[in-house]
C-alpha positions in Angstrom: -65.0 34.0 -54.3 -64.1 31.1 -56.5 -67.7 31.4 -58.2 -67.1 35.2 -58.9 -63.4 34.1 -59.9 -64.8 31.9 -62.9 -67.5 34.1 -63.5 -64.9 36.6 -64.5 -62.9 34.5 -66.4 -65.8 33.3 -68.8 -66.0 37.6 -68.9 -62.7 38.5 -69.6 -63.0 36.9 -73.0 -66.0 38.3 -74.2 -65.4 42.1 -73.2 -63.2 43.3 -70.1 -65.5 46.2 -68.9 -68.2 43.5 -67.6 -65.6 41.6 -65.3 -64.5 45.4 -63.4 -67.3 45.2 -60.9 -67.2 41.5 -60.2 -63.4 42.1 -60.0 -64.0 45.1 -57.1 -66.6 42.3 -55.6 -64.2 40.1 -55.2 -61.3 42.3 -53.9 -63.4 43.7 -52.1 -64.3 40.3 -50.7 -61.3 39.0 -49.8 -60.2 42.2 -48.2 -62.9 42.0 -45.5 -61.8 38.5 -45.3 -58.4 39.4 -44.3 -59.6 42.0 -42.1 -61.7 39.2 -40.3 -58.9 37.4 -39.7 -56.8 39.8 -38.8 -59.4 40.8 -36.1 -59.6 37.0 -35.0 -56.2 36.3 -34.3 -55.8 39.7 -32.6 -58.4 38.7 -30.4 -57.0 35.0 -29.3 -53.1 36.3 -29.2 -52.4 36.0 -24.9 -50.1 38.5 -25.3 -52.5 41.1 -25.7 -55.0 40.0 -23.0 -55.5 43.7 -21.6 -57.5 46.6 -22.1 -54.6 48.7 -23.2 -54.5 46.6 -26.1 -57.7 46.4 -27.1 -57.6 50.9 -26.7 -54.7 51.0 -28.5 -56.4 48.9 -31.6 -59.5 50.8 -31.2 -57.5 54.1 -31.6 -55.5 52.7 -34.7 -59.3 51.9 -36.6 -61.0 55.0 -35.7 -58.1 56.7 -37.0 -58.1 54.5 -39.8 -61.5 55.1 -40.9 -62.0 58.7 -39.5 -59.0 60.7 -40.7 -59.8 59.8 -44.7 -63.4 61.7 -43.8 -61.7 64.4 -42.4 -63.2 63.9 -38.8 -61.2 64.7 -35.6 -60.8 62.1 -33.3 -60.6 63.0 -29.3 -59.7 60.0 -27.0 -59.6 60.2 -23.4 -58.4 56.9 -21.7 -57.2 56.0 -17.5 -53.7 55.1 -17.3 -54.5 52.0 -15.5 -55.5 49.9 -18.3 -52.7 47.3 -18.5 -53.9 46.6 -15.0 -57.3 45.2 -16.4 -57.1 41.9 -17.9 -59.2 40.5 -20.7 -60.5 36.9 -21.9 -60.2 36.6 -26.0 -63.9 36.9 -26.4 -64.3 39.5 -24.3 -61.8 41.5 -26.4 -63.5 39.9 -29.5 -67.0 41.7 -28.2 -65.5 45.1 -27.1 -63.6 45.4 -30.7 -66.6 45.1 -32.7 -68.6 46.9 -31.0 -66.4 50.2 -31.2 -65.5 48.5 -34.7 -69.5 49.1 -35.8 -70.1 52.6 -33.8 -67.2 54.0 -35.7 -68.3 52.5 -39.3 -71.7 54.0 -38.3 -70.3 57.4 -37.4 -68.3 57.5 -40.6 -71.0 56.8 -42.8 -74.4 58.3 -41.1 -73.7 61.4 -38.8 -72.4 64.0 -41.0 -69.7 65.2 -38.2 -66.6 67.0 -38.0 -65.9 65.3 -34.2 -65.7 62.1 -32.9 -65.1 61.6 -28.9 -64.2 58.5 -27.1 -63.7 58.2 -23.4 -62.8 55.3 -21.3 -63.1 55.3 -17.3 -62.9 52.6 -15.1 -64.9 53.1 -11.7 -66.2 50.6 -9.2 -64.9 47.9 -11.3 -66.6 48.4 -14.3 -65.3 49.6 -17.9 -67.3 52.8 -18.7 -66.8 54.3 -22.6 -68.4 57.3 -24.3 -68.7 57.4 -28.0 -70.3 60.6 -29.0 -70.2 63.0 -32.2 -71.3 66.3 -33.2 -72.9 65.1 -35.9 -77.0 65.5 -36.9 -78.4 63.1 -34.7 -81.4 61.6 -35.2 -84.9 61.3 -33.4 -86.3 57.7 -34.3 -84.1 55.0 -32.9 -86.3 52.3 -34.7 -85.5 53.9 -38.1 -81.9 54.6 -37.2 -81.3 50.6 -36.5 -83.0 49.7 -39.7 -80.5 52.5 -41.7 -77.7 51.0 -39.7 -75.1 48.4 -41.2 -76.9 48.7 -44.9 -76.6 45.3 -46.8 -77.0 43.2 -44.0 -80.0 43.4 -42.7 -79.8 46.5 -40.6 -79.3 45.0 -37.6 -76.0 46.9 -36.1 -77.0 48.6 -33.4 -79.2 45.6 -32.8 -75.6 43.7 -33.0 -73.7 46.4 -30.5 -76.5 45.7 -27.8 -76.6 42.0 -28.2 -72.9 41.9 -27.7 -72.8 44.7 -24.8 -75.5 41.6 -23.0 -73.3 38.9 -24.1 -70.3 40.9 -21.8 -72.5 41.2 -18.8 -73.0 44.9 -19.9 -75.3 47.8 -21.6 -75.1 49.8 -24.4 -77.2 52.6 -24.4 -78.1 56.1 -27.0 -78.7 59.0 -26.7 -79.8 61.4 -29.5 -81.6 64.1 -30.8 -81.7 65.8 -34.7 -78.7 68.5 -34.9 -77.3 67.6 -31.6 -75.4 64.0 -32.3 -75.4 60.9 -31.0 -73.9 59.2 -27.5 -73.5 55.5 -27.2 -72.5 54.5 -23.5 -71.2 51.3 -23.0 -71.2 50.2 -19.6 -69.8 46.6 -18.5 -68.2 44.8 -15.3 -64.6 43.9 -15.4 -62.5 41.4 -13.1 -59.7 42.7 -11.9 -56.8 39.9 -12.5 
């Protein structure tokens, strides 16, 4: 940010219209910075060390990032969440993964519904995401479209971390009929 900060001033005095995108860059750098933050000290705060809290964030960013796209957002959750207790990077993991599906949905599948579903049975976390939307047939193709400008490597990323919890993250999809993740991953019971 500081070299785009004096690239922009050396701009400015030559012509003004140059310096607008580097400006956006920039802002638009140090607003995913915050966000990053943000995100880490949510995750390390004790005093949010269930899943309730971790639903209750996930709701606020799918809202967030779904309602400006005009998609509806159904959320099914047990009412026993306070019940199941969290370490901070198990939080961390859980956040970003939703964090990515719901960027994903917003920018790829072309739907008017989003549904989220969280059950807890035999003491593991179970969570639908799955949307109307068009679907797709080649999985390969859909990772390398995923998470554009870095590498294409979300899904990739939402797997990874689903392993890293002890879990699975699987899809399901087909062209015209939308797309189910399924996260599945143990939980201890404090």
């Amino acid at each position: 940010m500081a070299i785009l900060s004096e690239v922009v001033k050396r701009q400015i005095g030559s012509t003004a219209e140059q310096s607008v995108p580097l400006l956006t860059e920039i802002a638009d750098s140090a607003r995913g910075l915050v966000a990053s933050m943000r995100d880490i000290v949510w995750s390390i705060d004790p005093r949010r060390d269930d899943l309730a809290n971790v639903v209750f964030r996930v709701r606020q960013f799918a809202s967030d990032v779904l309602e400006p796209e005009k998609i509806k957002l159904d959320f099914q959750t047990p009412p026993e969440l306070e019940k199941i207790k969290l370490d901070p990077e198990q939080r961390r993991h859980l956040f970003l993964i939703f964090k990515e599906a719901i960027n994903n949905i917003a920018r790829h599948a072309e739907c008017a519904l989003v549904s989220l579903s969280f059950n807890v049975s035999h003491n593991q976390l179970i969570v639908e995401i799955r949307d109307d939307g068009r679907g797709f047939s080649d999985l390969h193709s859909q990772q390398s479209d995923t998470n554009e400008g870095a590498g294409g490597h979300g899904l990739e990323n939402m797997q990874g971390r689903a392993a890293q919890l002890g879990g699975h993250l699987s899809v399901e999809s087909s062209p015209g009929s939308g797309t189910c993740l399924k996260l599945t991953i143990p939980l201890k019971r404090r």
